[in-house]
ZAMARGU-4260 file (C-alpha; in steps of 0.2 Angstrom, whole numbers, plus 5000, padded with zeros to 4 digits):
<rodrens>
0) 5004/4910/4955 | 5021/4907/4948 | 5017/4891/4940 | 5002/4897/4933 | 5009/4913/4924
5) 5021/4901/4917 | 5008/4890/4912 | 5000/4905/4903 | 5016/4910/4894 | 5020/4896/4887
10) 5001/4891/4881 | 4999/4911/4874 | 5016/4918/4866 | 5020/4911/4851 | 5036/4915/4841
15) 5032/4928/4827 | 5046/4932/4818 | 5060/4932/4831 | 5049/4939/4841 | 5038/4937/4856
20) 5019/4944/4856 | 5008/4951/4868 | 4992/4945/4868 | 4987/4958/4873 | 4993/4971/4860
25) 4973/4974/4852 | 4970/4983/4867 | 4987/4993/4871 | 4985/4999/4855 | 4968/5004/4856
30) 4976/5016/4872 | 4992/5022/4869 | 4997/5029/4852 | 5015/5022/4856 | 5008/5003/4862
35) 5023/4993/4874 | 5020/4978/4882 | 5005/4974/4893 | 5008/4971/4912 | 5005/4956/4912
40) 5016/4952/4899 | 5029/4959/4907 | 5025/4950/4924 | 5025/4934/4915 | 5041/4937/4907
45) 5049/4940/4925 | 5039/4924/4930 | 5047/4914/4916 | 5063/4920/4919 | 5063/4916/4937
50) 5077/4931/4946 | 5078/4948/4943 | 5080/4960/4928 | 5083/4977/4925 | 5075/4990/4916
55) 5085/4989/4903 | 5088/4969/4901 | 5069/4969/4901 | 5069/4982/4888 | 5082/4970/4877
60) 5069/4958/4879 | 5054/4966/4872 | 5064/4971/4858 | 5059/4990/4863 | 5073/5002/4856
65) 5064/5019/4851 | 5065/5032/4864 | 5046/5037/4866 | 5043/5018/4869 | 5058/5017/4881
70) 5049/5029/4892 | 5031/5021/4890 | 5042/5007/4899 | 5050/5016/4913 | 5033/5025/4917
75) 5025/5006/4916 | 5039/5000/4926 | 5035/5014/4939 | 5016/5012/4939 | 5018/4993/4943
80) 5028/4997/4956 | 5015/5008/4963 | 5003/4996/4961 | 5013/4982/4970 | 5015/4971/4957
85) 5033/4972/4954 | 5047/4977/4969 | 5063/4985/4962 | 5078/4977/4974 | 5094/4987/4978
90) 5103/4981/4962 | 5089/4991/4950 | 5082/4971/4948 | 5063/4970/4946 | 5056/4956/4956
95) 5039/4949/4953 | 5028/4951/4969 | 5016/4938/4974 | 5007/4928/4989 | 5020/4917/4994
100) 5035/4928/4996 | 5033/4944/4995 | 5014/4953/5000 | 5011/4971/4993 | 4996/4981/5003
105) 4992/4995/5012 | 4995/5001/5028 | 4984/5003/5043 | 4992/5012/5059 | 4987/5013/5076
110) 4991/5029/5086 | 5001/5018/5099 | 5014/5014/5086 | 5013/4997/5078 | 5002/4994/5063
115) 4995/4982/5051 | 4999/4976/5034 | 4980/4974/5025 | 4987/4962/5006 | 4980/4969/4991
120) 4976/4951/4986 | 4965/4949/5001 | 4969/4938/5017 | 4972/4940/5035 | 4982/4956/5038
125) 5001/4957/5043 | 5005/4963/5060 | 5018/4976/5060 | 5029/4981/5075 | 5034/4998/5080
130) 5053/4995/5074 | 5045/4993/5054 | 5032/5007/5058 | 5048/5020/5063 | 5049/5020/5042
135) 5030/5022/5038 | 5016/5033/5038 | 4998/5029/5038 | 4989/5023/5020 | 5007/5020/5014
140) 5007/5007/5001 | 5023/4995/5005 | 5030/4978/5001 | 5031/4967/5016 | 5040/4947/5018
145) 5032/4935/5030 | 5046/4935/5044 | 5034/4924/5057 | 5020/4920/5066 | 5018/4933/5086
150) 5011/4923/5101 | 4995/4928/5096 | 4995/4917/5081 | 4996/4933/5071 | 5009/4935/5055
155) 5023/4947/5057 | 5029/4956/5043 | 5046/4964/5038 | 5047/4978/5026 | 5055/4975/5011
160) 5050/4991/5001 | 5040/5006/5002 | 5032/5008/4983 | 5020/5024/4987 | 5019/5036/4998
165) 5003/5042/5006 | 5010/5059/5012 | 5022/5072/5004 | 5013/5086/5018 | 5008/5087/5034
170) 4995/5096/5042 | 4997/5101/5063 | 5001/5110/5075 | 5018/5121/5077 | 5030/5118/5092
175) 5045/5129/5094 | 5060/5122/5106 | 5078/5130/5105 | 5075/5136/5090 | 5069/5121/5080
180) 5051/5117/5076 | 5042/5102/5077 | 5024/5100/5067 | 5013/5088/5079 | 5000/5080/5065
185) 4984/5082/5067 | 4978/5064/5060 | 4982/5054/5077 | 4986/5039/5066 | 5003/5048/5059
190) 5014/5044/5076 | 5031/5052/5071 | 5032/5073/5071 | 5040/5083/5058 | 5056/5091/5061
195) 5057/5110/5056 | 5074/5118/5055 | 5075/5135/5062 | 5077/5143/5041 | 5061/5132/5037
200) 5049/5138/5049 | 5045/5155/5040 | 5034/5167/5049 | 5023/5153/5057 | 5021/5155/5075
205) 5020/5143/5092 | 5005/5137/5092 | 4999/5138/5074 | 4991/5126/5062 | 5005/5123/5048
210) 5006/5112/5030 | 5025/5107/5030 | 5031/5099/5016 | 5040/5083/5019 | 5061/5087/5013
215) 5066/5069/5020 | 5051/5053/5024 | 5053/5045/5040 | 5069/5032/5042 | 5071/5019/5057
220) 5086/5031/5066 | 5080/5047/5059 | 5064/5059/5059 | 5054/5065/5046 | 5063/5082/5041
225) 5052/5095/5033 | 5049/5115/5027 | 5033/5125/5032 | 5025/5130/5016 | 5007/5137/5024
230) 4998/5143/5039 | 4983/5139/5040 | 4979/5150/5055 | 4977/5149/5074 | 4975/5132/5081
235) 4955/5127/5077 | 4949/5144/5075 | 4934/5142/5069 | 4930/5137/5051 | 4945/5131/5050
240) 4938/5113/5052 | 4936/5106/5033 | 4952/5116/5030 | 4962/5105/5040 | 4953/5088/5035
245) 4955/5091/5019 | 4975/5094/5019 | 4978/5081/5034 | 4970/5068/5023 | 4979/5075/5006
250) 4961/5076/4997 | 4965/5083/4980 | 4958/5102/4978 | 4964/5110/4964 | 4964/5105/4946
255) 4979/5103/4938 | 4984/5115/4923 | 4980/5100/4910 | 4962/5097/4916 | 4959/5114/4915
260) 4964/5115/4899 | 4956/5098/4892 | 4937/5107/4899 | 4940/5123/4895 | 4934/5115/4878
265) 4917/5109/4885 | 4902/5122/4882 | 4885/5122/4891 | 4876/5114/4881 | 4878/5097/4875
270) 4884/5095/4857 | 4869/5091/4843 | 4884/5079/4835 | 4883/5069/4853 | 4865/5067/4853
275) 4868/5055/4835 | 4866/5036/4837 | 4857/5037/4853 | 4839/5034/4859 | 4827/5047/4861
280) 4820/5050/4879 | 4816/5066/4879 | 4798/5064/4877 | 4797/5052/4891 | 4793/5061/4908
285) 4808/5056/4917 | 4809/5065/4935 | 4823/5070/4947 | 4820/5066/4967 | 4833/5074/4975
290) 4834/5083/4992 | 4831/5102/4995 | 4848/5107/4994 | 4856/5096/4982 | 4866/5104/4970
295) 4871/5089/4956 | 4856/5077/4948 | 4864/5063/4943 | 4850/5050/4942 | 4830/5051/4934
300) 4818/5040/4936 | 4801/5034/4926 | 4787/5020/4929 | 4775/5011/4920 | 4761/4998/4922
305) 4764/4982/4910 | 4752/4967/4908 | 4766/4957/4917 | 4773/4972/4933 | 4780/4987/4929
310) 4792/4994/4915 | 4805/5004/4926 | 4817/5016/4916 | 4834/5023/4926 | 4842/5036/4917
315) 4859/5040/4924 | 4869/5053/4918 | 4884/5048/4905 | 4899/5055/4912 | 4911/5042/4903
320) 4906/5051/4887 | 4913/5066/4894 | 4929/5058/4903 | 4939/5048/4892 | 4950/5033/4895
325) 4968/5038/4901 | 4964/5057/4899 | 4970/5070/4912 | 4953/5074/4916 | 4951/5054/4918
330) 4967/5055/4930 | 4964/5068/4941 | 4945/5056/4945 | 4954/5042/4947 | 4967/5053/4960
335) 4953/5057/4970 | 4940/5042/4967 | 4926/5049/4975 | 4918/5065/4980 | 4920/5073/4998
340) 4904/5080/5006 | 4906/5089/5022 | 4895/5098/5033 | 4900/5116/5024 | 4906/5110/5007
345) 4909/5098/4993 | 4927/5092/4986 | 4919/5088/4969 | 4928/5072/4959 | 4925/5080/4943
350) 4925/5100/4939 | 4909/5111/4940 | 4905/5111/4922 | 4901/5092/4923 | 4895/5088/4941
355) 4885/5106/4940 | 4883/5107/4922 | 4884/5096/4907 | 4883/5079/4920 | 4868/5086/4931
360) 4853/5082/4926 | 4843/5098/4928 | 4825/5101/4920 | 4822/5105/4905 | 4838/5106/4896
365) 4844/5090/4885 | 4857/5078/4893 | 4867/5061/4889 | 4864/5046/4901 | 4866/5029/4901
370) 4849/5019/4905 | 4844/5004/4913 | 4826/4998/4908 | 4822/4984/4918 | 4806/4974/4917
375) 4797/4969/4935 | 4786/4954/4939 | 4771/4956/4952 | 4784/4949/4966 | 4798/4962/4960
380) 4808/4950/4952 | 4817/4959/4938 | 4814/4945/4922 | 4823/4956/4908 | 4835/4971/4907
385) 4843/4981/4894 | 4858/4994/4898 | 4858/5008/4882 | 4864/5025/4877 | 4851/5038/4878
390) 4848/5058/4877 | 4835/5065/4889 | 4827/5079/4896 | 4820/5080/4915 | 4802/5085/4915
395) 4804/5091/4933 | 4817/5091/4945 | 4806/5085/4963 | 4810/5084/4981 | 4809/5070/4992
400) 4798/5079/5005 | 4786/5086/4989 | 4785/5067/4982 | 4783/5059/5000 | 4767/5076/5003
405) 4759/5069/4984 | 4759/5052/4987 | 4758/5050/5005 | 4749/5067/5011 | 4738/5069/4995
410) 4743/5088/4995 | 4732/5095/4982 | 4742/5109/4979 | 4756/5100/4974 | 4746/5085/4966
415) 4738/5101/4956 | 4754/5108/4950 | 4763/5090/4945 | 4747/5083/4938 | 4753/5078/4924
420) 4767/5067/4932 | 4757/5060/4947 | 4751/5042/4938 | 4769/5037/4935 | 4774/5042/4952
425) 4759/5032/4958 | 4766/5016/4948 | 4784/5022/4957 | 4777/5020/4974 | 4769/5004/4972
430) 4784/4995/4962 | 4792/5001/4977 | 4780/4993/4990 | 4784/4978/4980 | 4802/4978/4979
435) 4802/4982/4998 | 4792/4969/4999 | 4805/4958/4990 | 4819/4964/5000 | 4810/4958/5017
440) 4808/4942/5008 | 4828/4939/5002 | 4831/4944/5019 | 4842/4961/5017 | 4848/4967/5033
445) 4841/4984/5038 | 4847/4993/5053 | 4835/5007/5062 | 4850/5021/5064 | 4847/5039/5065
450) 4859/5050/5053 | 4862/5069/5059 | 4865/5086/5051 | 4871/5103/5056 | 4861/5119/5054
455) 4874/5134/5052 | 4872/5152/5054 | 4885/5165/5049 | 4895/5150/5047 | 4893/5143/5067
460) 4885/5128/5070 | 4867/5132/5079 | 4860/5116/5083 | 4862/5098/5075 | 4845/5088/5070
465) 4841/5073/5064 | 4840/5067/5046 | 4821/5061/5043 | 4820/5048/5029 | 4802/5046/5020
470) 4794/5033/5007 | 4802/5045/4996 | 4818/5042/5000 | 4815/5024/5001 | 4808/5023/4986
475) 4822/5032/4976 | 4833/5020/4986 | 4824/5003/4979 | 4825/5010/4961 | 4845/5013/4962
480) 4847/4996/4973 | 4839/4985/4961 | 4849/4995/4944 | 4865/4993/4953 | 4862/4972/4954
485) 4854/4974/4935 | 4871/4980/4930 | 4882/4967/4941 | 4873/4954/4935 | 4872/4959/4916
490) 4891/4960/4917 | 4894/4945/4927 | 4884/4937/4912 | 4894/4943/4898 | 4910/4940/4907
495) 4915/4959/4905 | 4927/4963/4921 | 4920/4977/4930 | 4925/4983/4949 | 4909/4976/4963
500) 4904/4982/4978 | 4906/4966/4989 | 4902/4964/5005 | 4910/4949/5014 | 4900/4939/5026
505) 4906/4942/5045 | 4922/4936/5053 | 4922/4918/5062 | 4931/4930/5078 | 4915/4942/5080
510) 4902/4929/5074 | 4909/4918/5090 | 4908/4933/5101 | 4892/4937/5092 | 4886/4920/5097
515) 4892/4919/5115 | 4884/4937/5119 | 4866/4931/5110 | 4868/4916/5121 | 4870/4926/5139
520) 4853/4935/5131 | 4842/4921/5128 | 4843/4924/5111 | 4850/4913/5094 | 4855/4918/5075
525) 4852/4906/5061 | 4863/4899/5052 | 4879/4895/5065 | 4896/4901/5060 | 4890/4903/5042
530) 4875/4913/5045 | 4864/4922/5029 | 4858/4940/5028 | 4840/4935/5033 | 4846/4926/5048
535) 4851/4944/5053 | 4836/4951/5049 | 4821/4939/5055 | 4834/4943/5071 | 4830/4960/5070
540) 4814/4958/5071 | 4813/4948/5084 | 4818/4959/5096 | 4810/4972/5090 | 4799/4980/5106
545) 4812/4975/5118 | 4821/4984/5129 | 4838/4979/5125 | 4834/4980/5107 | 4846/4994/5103
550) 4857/4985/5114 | 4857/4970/5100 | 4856/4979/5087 | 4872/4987/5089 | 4879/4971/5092
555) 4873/4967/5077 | 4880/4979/5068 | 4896/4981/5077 | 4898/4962/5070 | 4899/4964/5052
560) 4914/4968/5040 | 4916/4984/5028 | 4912/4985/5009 | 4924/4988/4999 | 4928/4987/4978
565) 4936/4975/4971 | 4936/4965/4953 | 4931/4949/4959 | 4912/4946/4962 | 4910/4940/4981
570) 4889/4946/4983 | 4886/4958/4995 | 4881/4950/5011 | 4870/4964/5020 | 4859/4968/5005
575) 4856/4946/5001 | 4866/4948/4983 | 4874/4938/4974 | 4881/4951/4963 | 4881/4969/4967
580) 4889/4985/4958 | 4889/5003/4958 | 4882/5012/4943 | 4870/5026/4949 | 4884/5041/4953
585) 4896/5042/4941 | 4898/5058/4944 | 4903/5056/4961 | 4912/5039/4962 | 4925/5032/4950
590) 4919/5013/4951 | 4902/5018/4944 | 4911/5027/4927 | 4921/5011/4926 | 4905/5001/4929
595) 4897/5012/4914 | 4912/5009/4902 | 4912/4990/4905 | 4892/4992/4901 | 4897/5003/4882
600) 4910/4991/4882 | 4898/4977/4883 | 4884/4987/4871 | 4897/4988/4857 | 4899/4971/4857
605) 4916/4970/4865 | 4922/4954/4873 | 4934/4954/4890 | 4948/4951/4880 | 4948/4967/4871
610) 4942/4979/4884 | 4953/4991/4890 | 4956/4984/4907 | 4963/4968/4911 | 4959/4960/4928
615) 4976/4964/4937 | 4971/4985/4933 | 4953/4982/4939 | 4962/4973/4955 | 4972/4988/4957
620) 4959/5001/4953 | 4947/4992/4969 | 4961/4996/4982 | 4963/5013/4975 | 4944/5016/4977
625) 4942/5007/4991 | 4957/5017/4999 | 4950/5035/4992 | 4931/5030/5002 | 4942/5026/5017
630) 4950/5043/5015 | 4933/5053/5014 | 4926/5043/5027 | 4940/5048/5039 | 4940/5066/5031
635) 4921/5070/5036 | 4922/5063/5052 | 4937/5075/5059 | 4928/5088/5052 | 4912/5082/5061
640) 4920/5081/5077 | 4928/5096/5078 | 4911/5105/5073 | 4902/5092/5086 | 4916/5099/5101
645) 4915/5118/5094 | 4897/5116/5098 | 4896/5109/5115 | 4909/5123/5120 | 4897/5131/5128
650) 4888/5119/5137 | 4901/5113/5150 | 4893/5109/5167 | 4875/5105/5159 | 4868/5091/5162
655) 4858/5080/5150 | 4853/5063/5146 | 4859/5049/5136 | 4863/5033/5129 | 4877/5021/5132
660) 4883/5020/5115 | 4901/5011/5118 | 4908/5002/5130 | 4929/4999/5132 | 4941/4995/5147
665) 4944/5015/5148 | 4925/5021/5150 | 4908/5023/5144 | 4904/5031/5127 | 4887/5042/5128
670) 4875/5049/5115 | 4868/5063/5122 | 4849/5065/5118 | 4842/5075/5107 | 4858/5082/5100
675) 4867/5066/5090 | 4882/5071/5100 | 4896/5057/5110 | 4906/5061/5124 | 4916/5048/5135
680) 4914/5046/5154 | 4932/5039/5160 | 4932/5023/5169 | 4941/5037/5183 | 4924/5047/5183
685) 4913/5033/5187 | 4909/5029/5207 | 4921/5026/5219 | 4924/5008/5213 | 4934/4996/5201
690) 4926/4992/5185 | 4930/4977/5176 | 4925/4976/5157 | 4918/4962/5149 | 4920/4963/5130
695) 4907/4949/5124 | 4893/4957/5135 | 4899/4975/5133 | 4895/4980/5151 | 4910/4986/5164
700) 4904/4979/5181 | 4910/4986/5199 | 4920/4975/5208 | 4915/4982/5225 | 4896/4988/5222
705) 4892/4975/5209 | 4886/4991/5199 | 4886/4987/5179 | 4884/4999/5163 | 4879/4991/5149
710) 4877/4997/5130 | 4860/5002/5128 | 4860/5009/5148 | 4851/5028/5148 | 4861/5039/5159
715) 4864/5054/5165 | 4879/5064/5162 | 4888/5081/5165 | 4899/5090/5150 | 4914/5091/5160
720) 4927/5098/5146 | 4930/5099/5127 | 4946/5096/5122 | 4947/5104/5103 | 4965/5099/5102
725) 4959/5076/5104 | 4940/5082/5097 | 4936/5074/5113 | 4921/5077/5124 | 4923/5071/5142
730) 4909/5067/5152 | 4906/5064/5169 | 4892/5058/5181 | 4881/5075/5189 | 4887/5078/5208
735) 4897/5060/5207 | 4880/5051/5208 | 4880/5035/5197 | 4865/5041/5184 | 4853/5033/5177
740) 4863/5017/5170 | 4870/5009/5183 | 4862/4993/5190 | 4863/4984/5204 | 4864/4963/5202
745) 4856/4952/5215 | 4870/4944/5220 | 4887/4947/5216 | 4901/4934/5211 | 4917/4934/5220
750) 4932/4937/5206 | 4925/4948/5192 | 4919/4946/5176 | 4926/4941/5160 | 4940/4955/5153
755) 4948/4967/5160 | 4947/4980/5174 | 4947/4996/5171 | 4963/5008/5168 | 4967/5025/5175
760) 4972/5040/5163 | 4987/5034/5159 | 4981/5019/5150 | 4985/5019/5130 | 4969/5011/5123
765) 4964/5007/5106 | 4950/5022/5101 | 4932/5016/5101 | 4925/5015/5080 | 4912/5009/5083
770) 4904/5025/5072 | 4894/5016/5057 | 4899/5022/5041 | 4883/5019/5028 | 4881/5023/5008
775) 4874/5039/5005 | 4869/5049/4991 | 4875/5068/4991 | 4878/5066/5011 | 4860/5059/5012
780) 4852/5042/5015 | 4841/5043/5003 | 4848/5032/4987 | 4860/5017/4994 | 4857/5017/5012
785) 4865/4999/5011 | 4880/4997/5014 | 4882/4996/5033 | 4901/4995/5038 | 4908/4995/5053
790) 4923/4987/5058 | 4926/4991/5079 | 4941/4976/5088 | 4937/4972/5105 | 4951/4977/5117
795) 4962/4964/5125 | 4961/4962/5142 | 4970/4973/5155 | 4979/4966/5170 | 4973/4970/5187
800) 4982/4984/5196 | 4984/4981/5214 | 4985/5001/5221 | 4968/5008/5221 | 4967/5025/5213
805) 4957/5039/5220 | 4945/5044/5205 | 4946/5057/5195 | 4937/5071/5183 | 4941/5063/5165
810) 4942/5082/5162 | 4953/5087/5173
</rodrens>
């Protein structure tokens, strides 16, 4: 990397007067009324230079002497070290930070101590001991040197520098000894507790849910010190579920004074002024298809026949007009990077008066979008696109149930009432029986998983039902799939840097497991260690109408990696893309308002070298987003589970049926029918036996008996306690009988199987992920169902303990 930003300097800066030039001034300018150096500039400058400077010996340098640009450079400096593209040593030297010394990323703990270094530049993760862990917290963003290799063949790393903090508070629960508190965190990954001092604990009490700010971060001899600055209330009362997600996870909720200020400005109504120089759509009968309770409409849609396929407009709603480049408003989005939707509420990423207002696209009231009018062939092959400006005006704002009762039930009510909109939603529904069509034929993956939701009263959760998905939602689901790769592609054309959705094809570790348990079922995936998206899907159907086909299709799944954002174009392996971005919800993503500005950008005849990112921000940008999705993904589910325990309460000692839906060396993981819900069965509750676990085949087998539980297994279980404080349901077998999932091999093998045998409660286990995490639109599966991420580690196999253990209740 050195060598080549050497090469670049050399080839780019010329001598000007004395002075060196950026080649990248155009666009700083363009920014910043008081333009310094680009990044880049400066990181080839510390490349060419080849040690250490300081601030101010890189000021001297660039020639920078007024104070305003003085500052613009400290702020930079700071920035790029957030960023982990420079490291500041001890001395006040900054060093360049690359792949072959020094690795910036992010942090990944585990609840038992060590942790993970994942690069930013991509790679095999860093393995982190609990000695470098003793200084970090979860999500930190740190600079790491390669100081070996484990017995595992895994890299070590050695902190060098911690660049950004993920935590200045921490939400949990009060403890009280002598006189000094102690804040337990309520996210298990943060390991170290807070130390209160007896004149910072306030009026909290024992017991209590707290916000503590942090006075001093965590050090290798030395605690994290911190002050009580909130109580939240009793510990889990309820309600208090979101509350706590939301501030254990630092999800941003309050607007800052600035971007108060900046929309205070903003009206109702969009401006006749903005309207200018656009095309007009409001006589065309765009439509909304949204679900009953959405609130924000950020996406129309409209069909017509052609002589060649179909004319299909996507009108998306033009939030970039709105948020400008480097504004607060434009800050504060990127700080939160996504919207939050859980069960009871939404953490907006941009203030009501544009995700509500001026951005929604509500009927009958003039709005900016940004449209992609794509033209489909007979085999739903998009031949030509255009991406424009445009002002519109929805002629209806529909559901998906109303849609699917028109075009599938022929309700003549509603066919009456919408008459005048049924023939284009009759060419919608066969352009998508044609694109589906298509997507079968390209060999997108599509996973048959049921998606729940919680029906509240009075603010209690009353029963949890399943999410139905209709052609309706399907079909809204093609039309944003098929803008989203018109936009990738467009860009990847033009050469205009943009961030993608990519999608990595599996690991050679869990396609050789992969492999190894399709063998032991008779079964084979295409393609070997490099196998394609359709390989996966023409398996899927193969064993549709099996048995055991839930059984591989979680294997499946279990198998592949997550999607993230990133600037470089790698396809997206589970939807069979080469080329794959977000543009359909700007309003609730960041990556898709950077996706809309590279398309303006692109519209105005810009080129990459003048656009207003440069490749190392977009780099930086797809962490940042990719980080914020992580953050709402782990947010949602705490507040889930909580409400998922909170309602099983009251049903300890009933006894229902199930679903094996995990297995691990500690136990069974069981969806319970009917209610979406997953308790555990401890390996101590199961028969009077040792199990042994085998990881490739996902069973645990009885050493003694022979009995085996295998993902997939129905069984029968008992709620035997709900521990609020872990969000843990325990399970156990009704009347210690083995249920319905044991089974019983003809013969059984001396030794056991393959893995581990099973632990008792003191065992420290890795905790089952194997939860899927899929795109959704407003908390819905309706518009991009696709991404399917999952991202579970087999455990490692236990030792066998000599001393039999007398089994007990998990619960007890």
């Amino acid at each position: 990397m050195l060598k080549k930003l050497i090469k670049l300097f050399k080839r780019n800066h010329k001598k000007k007067g004395g002075a060196v030039e950026d080649p990248h001034a155009a666009r700083e300018a363009r920014k910043y009324d008081n333009p310094i150096p680009s990044r880049e500039f400066i990181m080839e400058l510390l490349a060419v230079e080849g040690l250490p400077l300081t601030y101010k010996e890189i000021a001297a340098r660039l020639e920078l002497t007024d104070e305003a640009r003085l500052e613009a450079l400290s702020r930079r400096l700071r920035a790029m070290e957030r960023d982990g593209q420079v490291v500041r040593n001890r001395k006040g030297g900054y060093c360049l930070v690359n792949a072959e010394d020094l690795i910036a990323g992010r942090v990944i703990a585990h609840p038992d101590g060590f942790g993970f270094l994942v690069p930013d530049e991509g790679g095999d993760d860093l393995f982190l001991g609990p000695r470098e862990m003793s200084s970090l917290w979860h999500g930190d963003r740190v600079v790491v040197r390669v100081s070996g290799v484990d017995r595992r063949g895994r890299r070590e790393g050695a902190l060098v520098e911690v660049v950004e903090r993920a935590f200045t508070q921490i939400v949990g629960r009060l403890r009280i000894d002598a006189g000094v508190g102690f804040v337990m965190p309520d996210n298990k990954r943060l390991v170290h507790d807070v130390v209160i001092p007896a004149d910072s604990i306030g009026d909290a009490r024992e017991g209590q849910m707290v916000v503590a700010d942090l006075v001093k971060q965590p050090a290798p001899r030395r605690p994290p010190v911190g002050r009580i600055v909130e109580v939240l209330g009793d510990h889990l009362a309820p309600g208090m579920e979101t509350d706590v997600a939301i501030r254990t996870h630092g999800i941003p909720v309050e607007w800052p004074e600035e971007v108060e200020r900046e929309i205070a400005k903003l009206g109702e109504q969009v401006p006749e002024q903005a309207k200018s120089g656009r095309e007009d759509l409001r006589d065309t009968p765009l439509v909304t298809i949204d679900g009953e309770d959405s609130r924000d409409f950020d996406d129309a849609v409209f069909c017509k026949r052609t002589s060649k396929g179909w004319r299909l407009l996507v009108a998306i709603a033009d939030v970039s007009h709105y948020v400008k480049v480097d504004s607060s408003l434009d800050q504060e989005a990127y700080r939160r990077g996504n919207s939050v939707y859980f069960p009871d509420r939404v953490v907006p990423m941009l203030p009501e008066i544009l995700s509500n207002g001026l951005c929604s696209i509500n009927p009958e009231v003039d709005r900016l979008c940004m449209t992609a009018e794509l033209l489909i062939n007979e085999e739903g092959e998009v031949y030509r696109s255009r991406f424009f400006e445009g002002v519109m005006r929805s002629h209806a704002r529909l559901t998906y149930n109303k849609v699917a009762a028109m075009l599938i039930d022929g309700d003549a009510a509603l066919c009456e009432e919408y008459a005048g909109l049924l023939p284009h939603l009759h060419e919608l529904y066969q352009l998508y029986k044609v694109l589906h069509k298509a997507r079968k034929a390209r060999g997108a993956i599509d996973f048959d998983t049921t998606e729940s939701r919680f029906v509240f009263e009075n603010g209690k959760v009353v029963s949890v039902e399943p999410v139905v998905r209709n052609d309706a939602h399907r079909l809204i689901e093609e039309c944003m799939l098929v803008a989203n790769v018109a936009a990738a592609r467009l860009l990847l054309r033009k050469k205009i840097p943009t961030l993608y959705r990519v999608h990595e094809r599996p690991s050679e570790e869990k396609l050789r497991d992969l492999h190894q348990f399709l063998n032991e079922q008779g079964l084979k995936l295409g393609g070997g260690m490099e196998p394609t998206a359709k390989d996966y899907a023409e398996l899927l159907e193969q064993v549709k109408g099996r048995p055991d086909a839930h059984v591989i299709q979680t294997v499946l799944l279990r198998s592949m990696m997550q999607a993230i954002y990133t600037s470089d174009n790698l396809g997206h392996f589970g939807l069979a893309f080469d080329a794959y971005a977000h543009f359909t919800s700007p309003i609730r993503r960041y990556p898709d308002l950077m996706v809309h500005r590279a398309l303006k950008h692109m519209i105005a005849n810009g080129t990459a070298e003048d656009f207003d990112y440069s490749e190392i921000q977009l780099a930086a940008l797809g962490e940042h987003c990719s980080m914020t999705e992580r953050r709402a993904d782990d947010a949602t589910r705490d507040a889930m589970d909580t409400l998922k325990c909170e309602f099983m309460l009251d049903k300890v000692g009933d006894v229902f049926g199930g679903v094996i839906s995990g297995v691990n060396s500690f136990g069974l993981f069981v969806e319970i029918n009917d209610i979406y819900i997953t308790g555990l069965v401890h390996v101590t509750a199961l028969d009077h036996d040792y199990f042994h676990f085998d990881p490739i085949h996902h069973k645990l087998t009885g050493e003694r008996t022979g009995k085996t539980y295998h993902l997939g297994d129905a069984i029968e279980i008992k709620v035997a306690a709900v521990n609020l404080d872990d969000r843990k349901i325990d399970l156990i077998l009704p009347d210690g009988e083995m249920g319905g999932g044991g089974k019983k091999p003809q013969r059984r093998k001396k030794g056991g199987s393959r893995g581990g045998r099973g632990r008792g409660r003191g065992s420290r286990s890795p905790k089952d992920s194997s939860a899927t995490a899929r795109e959704g639109e407003k908390g819905s599966t309706a518009k991009n169902k696709a991404d399917k991420q999952e991202a579970p580690q087999g455990e490692q196999p236990k030792k066998r303990r000599r001393r039999r253990r007398k089994p007990k209740s998990s619960g007890s």
